[in-house]
C-alpha positions in Angstrom: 0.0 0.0 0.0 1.2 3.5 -0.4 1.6 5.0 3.1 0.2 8.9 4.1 2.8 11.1 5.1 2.8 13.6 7.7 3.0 17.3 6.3 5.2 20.0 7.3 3.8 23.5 8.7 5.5 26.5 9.7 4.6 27.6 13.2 7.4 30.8 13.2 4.4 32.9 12.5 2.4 31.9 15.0 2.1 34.3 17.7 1.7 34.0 21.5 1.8 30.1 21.4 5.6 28.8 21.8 7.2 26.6 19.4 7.7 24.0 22.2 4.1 23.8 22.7 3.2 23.7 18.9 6.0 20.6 18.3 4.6 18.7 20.9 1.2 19.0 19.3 2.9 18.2 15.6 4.3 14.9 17.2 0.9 14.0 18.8 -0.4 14.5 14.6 2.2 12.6 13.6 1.2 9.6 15.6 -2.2 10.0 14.1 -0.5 9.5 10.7 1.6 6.5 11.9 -2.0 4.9 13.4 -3.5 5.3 10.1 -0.4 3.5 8.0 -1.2 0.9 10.7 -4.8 0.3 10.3 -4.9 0.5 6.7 -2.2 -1.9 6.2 -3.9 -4.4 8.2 -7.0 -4.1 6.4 -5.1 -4.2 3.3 -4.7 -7.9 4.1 -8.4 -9.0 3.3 -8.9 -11.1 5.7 -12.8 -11.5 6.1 -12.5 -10.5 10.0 -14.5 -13.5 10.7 -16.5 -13.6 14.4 -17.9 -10.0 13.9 -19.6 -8.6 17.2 -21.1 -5.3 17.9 -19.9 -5.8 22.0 -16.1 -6.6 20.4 -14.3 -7.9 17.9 -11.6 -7.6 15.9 -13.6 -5.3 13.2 -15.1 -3.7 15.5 -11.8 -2.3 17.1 -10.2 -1.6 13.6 -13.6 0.2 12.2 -14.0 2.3 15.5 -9.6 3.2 15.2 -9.8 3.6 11.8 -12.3 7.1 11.7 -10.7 8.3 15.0 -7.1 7.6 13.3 -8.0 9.4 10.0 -10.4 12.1 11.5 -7.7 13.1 13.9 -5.4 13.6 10.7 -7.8 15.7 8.7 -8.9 17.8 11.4 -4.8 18.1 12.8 -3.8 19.3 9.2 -6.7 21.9 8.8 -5.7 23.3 12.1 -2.5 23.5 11.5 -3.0 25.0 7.8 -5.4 28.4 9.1 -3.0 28.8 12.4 -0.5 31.3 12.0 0.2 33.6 8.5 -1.2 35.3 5.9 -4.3 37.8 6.8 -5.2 37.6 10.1 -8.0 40.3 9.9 -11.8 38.4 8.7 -12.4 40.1 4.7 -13.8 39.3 1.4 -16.0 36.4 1.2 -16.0 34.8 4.4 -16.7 38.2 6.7 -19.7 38.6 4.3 -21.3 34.8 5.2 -20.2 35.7 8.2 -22.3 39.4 8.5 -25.0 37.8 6.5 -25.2 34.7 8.9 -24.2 35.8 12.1 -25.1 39.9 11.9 -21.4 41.0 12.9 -18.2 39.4 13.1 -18.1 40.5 16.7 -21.5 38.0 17.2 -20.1 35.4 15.3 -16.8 35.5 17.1 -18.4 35.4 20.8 -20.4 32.3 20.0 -17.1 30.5 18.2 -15.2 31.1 22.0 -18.6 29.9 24.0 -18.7 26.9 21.6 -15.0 26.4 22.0 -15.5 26.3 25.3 -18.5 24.0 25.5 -17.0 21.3 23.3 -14.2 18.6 24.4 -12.5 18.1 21.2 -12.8 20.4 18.0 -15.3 23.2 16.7 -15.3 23.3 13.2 -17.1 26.4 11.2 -18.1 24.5 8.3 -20.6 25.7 5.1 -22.8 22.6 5.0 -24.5 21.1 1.6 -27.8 20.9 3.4 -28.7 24.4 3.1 -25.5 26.1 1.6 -24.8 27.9 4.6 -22.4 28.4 7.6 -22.9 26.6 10.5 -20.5 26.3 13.9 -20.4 22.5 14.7 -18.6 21.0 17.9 -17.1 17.8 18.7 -16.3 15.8 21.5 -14.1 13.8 19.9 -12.5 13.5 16.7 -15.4 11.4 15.4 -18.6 12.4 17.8 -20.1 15.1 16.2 -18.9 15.3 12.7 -21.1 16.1 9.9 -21.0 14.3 7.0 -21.6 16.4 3.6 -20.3 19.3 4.6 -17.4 21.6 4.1 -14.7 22.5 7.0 -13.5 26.2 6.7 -12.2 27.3 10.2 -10.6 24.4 12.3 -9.8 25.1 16.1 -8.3 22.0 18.6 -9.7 22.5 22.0 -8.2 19.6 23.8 -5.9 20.2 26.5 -2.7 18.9 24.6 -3.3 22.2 22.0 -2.7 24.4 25.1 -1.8 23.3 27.9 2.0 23.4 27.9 1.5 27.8 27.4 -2.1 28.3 28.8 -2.4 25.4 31.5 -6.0 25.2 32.3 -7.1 28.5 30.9 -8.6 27.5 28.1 -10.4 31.4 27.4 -6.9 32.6 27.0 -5.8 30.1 24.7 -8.9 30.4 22.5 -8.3 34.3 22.2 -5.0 33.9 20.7 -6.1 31.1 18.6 -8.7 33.8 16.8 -5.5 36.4 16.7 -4.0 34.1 14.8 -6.9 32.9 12.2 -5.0 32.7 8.6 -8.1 34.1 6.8 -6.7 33.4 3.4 -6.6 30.0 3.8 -10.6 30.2 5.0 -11.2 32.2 2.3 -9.6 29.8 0.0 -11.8 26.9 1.1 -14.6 29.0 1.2 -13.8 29.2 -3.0 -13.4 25.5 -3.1 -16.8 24.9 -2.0 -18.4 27.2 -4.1 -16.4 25.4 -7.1 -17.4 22.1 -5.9 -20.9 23.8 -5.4 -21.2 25.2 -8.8 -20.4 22.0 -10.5 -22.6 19.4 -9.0 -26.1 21.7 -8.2 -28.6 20.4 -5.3 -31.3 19.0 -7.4 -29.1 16.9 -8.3 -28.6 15.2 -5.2 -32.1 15.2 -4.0 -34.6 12.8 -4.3 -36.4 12.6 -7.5 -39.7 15.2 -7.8 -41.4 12.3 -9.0 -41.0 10.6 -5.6 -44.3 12.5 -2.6 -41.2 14.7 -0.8 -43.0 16.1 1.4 -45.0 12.6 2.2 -42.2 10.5 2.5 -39.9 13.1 3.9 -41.1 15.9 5.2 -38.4 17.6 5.8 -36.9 17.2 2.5 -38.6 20.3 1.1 -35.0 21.8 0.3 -34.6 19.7 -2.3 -36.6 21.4 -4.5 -35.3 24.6 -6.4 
């Protein structure tokens, strides 16, 4: 099998977090990546994974390591890639979803701390295929609480190991500097990937078929239709 590699990110830009507390968090990634080789080359072996139980078994374990291993890579790398750089002031496309969503960056910014600090794991501002629009999601853990079909912009790590080598237990603090430090060309770069993706493959065409009663088989499938 060809094996992922861990990718390199420059944290010299990176303000008010020190680069001993940034490596430490790389080398935590980087077992992420290792974990991943790991898993996949075992079920590379296709083996049937015979004696499947939902209480445990060797399936089981892999299927339930394998989305923690590769979530905890995705969401590692897009926190690493808008920390540190570029613009750090909101502007162009993303402060106007943001206005248009939230009413002021200043609102939008307050609930992404309270979230932040509500969540165990990750909150992920994300422009979801549902209804084309932004929403704040949080998760517990690298996979409770993702969304499926939608479109990470803003990544930020709130477990302890992101801070608490400069912040300790002050997870407020750490948060604020996190925002200071917001690349938001690289948001506003994904922000023009979705809208690519977007433009190509329109709604209708992944809705259910207007043939099929929407509305009496699902009603809450009206946004399907155009």
């Amino acid at each position: 099998m060809e094996y992922i590699q861990a990718k390199k990110y420059d944290f010299e830009d990176i303000n008010g977090m020190t680069l001993k507390q940034l490596s430490q968090h790389y080398k935590l990634y980087e077992g992420y990546v290792n974990k991943v080789n790991e898993i996949w080359t075992i079920l590379n072996e296709n083996k049937l994974y015979e004696n499947p139980n939902t209480t445990y078994s060797d399936t089981r374990s892999l299927m339930l390591g394998q989305s923690y291993a590769v979530d905890g890579v995705k969401l590692h790398e897009l926190y690493f890639s808008n920390l540190g750089g570029g613009n750090n002031m909101p502007y162009g496309d993303i402060l106007n979803e943001i206005q248009k969503k939230y009413g002021s960056y200043e609102f939008f910014k307050e609930r992404f701390k309270n979230i932040g600090l509500s969540m165990r794991g990750w909150v992920v501002l994300s422009i979801d295929s549902l209804d084309n629009n932004l929403h704040i999601y949080g998760l517990d853990e690298h996979d409770v609480g993702a969304v499926l079909m939608s479109y990470p912009l803003l990544v930020m790590d709130v477990y302890e190991h992101a801070y608490m080598i400069d912040f300790g237990i002050d997870r407020k603090k750490y948060i604020g500097v996190f925002i200071e430090n917001i690349n938001w060309d690289i948001v506003n770069e994904r922000l023009s990937n979705y809208k690519k993706i977007n433009k190509d493959f329109p709604r209708k065409y992944r809705c259910i078929p207007d043939e099929i009663n929407i509305e009496k088989t699902y009603g809450w499938a009206n946004y399907c239709k155009d």
